[in-house]
C-alpha positions in Angstrom: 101.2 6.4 4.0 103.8 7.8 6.6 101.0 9.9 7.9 98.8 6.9 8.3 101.1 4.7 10.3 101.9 8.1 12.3 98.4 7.9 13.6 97.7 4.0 13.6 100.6 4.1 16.3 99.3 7.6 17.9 96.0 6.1 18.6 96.8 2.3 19.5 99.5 4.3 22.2 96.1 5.7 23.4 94.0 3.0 23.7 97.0 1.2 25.6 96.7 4.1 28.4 93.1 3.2 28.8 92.6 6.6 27.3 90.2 7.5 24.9 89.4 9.6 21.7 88.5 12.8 23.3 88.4 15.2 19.6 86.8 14.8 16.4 90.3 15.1 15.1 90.7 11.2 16.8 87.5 10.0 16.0 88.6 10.6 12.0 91.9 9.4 12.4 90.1 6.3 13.6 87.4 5.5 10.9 90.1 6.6 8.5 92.0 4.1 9.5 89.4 1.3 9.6 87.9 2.3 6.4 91.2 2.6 4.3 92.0 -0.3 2.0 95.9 0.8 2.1 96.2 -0.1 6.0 96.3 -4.0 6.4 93.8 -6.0 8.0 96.5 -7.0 11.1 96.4 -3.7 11.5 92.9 -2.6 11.4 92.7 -6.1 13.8 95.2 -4.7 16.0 93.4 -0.8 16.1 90.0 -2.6 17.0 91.2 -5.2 19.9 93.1 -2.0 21.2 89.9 -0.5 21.4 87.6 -3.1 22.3 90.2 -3.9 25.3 90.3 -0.2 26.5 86.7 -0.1 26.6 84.1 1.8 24.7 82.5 5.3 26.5 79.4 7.3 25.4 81.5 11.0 24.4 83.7 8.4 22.2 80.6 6.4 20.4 79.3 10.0 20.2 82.5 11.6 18.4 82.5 8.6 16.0 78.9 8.4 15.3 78.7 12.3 14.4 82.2 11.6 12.2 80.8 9.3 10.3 77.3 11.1 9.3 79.3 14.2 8.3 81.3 11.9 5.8 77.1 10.1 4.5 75.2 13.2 5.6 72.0 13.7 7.4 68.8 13.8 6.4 66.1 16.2 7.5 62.3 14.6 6.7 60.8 17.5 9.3 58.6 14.2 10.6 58.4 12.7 13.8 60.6 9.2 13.0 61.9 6.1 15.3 63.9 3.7 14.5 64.5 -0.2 15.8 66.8 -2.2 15.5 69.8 -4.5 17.4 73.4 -4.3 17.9 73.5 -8.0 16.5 76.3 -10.4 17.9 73.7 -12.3 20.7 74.7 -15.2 18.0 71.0 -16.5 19.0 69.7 -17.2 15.2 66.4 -15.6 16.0 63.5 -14.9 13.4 64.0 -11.4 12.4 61.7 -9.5 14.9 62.7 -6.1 14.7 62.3 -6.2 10.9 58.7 -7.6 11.5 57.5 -5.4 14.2 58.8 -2.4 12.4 55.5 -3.3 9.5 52.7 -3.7 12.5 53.8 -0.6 13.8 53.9 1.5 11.0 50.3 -0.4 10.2 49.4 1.4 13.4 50.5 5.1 12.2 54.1 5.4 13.4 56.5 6.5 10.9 59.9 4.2 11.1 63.0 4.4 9.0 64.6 1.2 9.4 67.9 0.5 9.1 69.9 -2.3 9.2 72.4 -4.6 7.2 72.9 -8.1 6.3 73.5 -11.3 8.1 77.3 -11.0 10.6 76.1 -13.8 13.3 72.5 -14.5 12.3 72.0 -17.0 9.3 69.5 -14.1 7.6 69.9 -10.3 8.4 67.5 -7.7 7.9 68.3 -7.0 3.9 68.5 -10.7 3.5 65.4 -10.9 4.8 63.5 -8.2 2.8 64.9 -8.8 -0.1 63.1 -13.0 0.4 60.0 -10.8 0.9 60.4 -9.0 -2.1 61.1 -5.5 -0.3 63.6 -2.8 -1.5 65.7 -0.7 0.6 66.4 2.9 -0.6 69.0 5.6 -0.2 68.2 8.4 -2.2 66.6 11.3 0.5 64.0 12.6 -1.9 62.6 8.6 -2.4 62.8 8.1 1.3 61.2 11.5 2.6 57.9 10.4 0.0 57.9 6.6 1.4 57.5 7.7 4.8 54.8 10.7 4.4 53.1 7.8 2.0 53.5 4.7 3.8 55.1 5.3 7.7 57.5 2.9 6.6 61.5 2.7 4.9 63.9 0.5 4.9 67.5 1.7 4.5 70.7 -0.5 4.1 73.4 0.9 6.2 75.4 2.8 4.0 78.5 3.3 6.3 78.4 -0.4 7.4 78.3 -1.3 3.4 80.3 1.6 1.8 83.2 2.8 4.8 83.4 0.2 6.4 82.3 -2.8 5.2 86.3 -4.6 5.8 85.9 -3.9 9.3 82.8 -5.3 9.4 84.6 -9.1 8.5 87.5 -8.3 11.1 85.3 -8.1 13.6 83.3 -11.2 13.1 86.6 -13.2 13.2 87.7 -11.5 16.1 84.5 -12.8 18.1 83.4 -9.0 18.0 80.8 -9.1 15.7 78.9 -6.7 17.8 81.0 -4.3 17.6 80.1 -2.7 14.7 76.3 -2.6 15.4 77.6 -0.3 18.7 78.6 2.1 15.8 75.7 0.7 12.9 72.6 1.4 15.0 73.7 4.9 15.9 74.1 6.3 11.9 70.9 6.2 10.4 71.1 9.1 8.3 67.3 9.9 8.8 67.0 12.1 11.6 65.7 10.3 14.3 63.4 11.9 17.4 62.8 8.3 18.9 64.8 5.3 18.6 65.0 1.6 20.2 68.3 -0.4 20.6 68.7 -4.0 21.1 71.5 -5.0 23.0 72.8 -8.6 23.3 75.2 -8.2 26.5 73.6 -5.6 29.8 76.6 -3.8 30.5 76.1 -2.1 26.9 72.3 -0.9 28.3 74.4 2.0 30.0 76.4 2.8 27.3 74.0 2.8 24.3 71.3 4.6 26.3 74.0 7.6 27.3 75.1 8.1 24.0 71.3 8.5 22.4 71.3 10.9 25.4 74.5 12.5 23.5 72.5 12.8 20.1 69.6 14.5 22.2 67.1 11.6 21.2 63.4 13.6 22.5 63.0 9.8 23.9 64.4 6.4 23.5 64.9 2.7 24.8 67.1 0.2 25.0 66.4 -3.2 26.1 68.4 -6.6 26.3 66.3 -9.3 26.6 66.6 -12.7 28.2 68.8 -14.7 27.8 71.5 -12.5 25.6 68.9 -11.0 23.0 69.3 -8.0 21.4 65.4 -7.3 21.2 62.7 -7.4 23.8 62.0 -11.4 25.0 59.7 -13.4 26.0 61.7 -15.8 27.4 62.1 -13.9 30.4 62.9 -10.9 31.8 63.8 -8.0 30.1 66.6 -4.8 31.2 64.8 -2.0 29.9 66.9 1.6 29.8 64.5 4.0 28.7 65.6 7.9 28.2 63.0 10.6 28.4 63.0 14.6 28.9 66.5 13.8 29.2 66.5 11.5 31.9 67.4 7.6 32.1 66.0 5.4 34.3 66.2 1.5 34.6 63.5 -1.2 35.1 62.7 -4.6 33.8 59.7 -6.0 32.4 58.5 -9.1 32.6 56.4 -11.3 30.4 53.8 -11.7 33.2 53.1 -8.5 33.3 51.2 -8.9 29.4 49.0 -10.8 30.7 51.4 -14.2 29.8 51.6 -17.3 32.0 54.2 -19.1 30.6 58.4 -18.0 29.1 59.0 -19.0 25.8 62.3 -20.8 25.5 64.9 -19.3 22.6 64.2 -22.4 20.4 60.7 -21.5 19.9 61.6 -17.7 18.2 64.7 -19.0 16.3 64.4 -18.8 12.4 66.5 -20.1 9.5 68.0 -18.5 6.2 66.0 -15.7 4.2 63.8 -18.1 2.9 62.4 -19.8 5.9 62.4 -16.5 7.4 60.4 -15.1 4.8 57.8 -17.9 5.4 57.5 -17.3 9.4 56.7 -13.5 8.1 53.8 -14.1 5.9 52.4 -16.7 8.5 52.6 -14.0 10.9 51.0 -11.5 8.7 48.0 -14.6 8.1 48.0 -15.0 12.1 49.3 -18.4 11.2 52.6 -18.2 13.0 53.1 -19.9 16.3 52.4 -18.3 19.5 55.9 -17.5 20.6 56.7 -16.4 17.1 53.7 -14.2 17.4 53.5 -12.7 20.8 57.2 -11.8 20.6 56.8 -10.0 17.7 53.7 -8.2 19.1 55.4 -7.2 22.4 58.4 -5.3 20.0 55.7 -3.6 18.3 53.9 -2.7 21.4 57.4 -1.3 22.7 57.4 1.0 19.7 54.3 2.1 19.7 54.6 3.2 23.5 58.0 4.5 23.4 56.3 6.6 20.1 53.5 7.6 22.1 50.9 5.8 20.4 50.2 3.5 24.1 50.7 4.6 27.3 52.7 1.4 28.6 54.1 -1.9 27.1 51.4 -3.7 27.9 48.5 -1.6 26.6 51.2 -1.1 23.2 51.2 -5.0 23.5 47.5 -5.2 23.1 47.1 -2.5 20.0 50.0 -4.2 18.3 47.4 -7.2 18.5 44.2 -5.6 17.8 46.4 -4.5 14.4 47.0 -8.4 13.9 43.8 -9.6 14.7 41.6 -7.3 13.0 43.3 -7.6 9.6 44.6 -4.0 9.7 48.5 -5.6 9.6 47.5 -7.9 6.6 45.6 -4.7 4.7 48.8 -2.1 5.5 51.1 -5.1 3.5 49.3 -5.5 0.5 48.7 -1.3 -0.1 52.4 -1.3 1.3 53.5 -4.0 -1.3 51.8 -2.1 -4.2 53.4 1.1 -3.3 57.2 0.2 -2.8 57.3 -1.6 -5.8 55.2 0.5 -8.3 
């Protein structure tokens, strides 16, 4: 315990000289310290305002992200794999999108290990909302590996969100930094990832989410914070886009109008409700029942996918496969051959 509260006090001295962790030696005293049950939750409270005051930087997510999948481990599939997903904490109760557009894609060939958690500011989070669907998430590499050579498609629960750090997890949501811990969540899928898109709900984190995927040599990725404080691409109107390719980032926005569109939704019409009414809204979708700004948004994350995975060679033509897939009754096919296998 001495050792512990040597290096709770070593590191919230740092983070008080605006310094940051700078060795991997740091970056374990810090998620040791956040994931042990023996330090208090003041503490742990006090470690993570120290931090969140300081400010987070790319070579620090980096040194915590690579930390914490040497404690999980990595997984090599040897197949070309995105994932989506957002930071959370945009507090914006939207349907689950990501979730959603992560099944039209995969309908269209692209092989996506999904990973995400439960509910922190949104009344249903991405579990809670497969598991109203009737979908498992999986762990064990071997099942994963054969899910996404059959299928294109897995869904993973975060294990270090859920099993090292699931305390921290509560902290931050009553500290008002329930984002915080999707800054560290999306980052430590244990696939191995060659693409990947990340949601952010505030733009000054477009910078530092797209730098650190830069860090973990991503071959190309996107981030995008959508109006008004989304973390996933918007129809509502304009979108930051961050996009990192042959290891270069560039900025640019993209605007509903330019998908054709003539009209922003407003944030009401994509909101959802708890698992249940959430699970509805997906099979409506799925039936091209849903309503138009339920559907198009969904439709325009797809399309992002499928162009950031090369499958389109813009957003816009990606948002016109994505509804090809919908229209043509491809989506609704992949589900019901998808259904049989995941829970055979």
């Amino acid at each position: 315990m001495p050792d512990l509260l040597n290096s709770f006090f070593r590191l919230i001295e740092i983070f008080e000289k605006k310094q940051s962790l700078c060795t991997e030696a740091e970056a374990e005293s810090f998620i040791n310290l956040l994931a042990n049950p023996d330090i208090s939750d003041i503490k742990k409270a006090a470690l993570t305002t120290a931090w969140k005051v300081k400010g987070e930087n790319p070579p620090e997510l980096f040194l915590i992200v690579n930390c914490l999948l040497n404690l999980i481990g990595r997984l090599e599939t040897g197949l070309e794999i995105i994932d989506c997903c957002g930071t959370g904490g945009d507090n914006a109760q939207t349907f689950n999108i990501s979730t959603t557009s992560a099944f039209v894609a995969a309908a269209a060939g692209v092989k996506i290990a999904k990973h995400g958690g439960r509910k922190t500011t949104s009344a249903s989070g991405s579990i809670d909302f497969l598991e109203a669907i009737g979908i498992p998430c999986f762990s064990e590499p071997a099942q994963i590996k054969t899910l996404l050579e059959r299928t294109n498609l897995v869904f993973i629960s975060s294990p270090i969100m859920k099993n090292v750090l699931g305390s921290w997890k509560s902290i931050c949501k009553e500290l008002g930094f329930a984002g915080q811990t999707g800054l560290i969540g999306t980052l430590t899928n244990p696939v191995k990832l060659n693409y990947q898109i990340i949601g952010v709900p505030k733009p000054e984190w477009g910078n530092l989410m797209i730098e650190t995927l830069q860090l973990l040599k991503r071959k190309k990725a996107l981030v995008i914070h959508g109006f008004p404080c989304l973390d996933e691409g918007s129809l509502c109107g304009l979108n930051k886009i961050w996009l990192l390719e042959n290891d270069k980032i560039t900025q640019s926005e993209i605007d509903p109008k330019d998908l054709g569109l003539n009209k922003y939704y407003d944030l009401s019409e994509i909101q959802g409700g708890n698992p249940a009414q959430n699970a509805q809204i997906f099979f409506d979708f799925i039936n091209s029942k849903a309503s138009p700004a339920i559907e198009k948004t969904i439709l325009f994350n797809a399309g992002l996918i499928l162009w950031l995975y090369g499958k389109s060679e813009n957003a816009l033509i990606g948002f016109q496969q994505a509804e090809e897939i919908l229209k043509s009754g491809k989506l609704l096919d992949f589900w019901h051959s998808y259904k049989k296998v995941i829970t055979s």
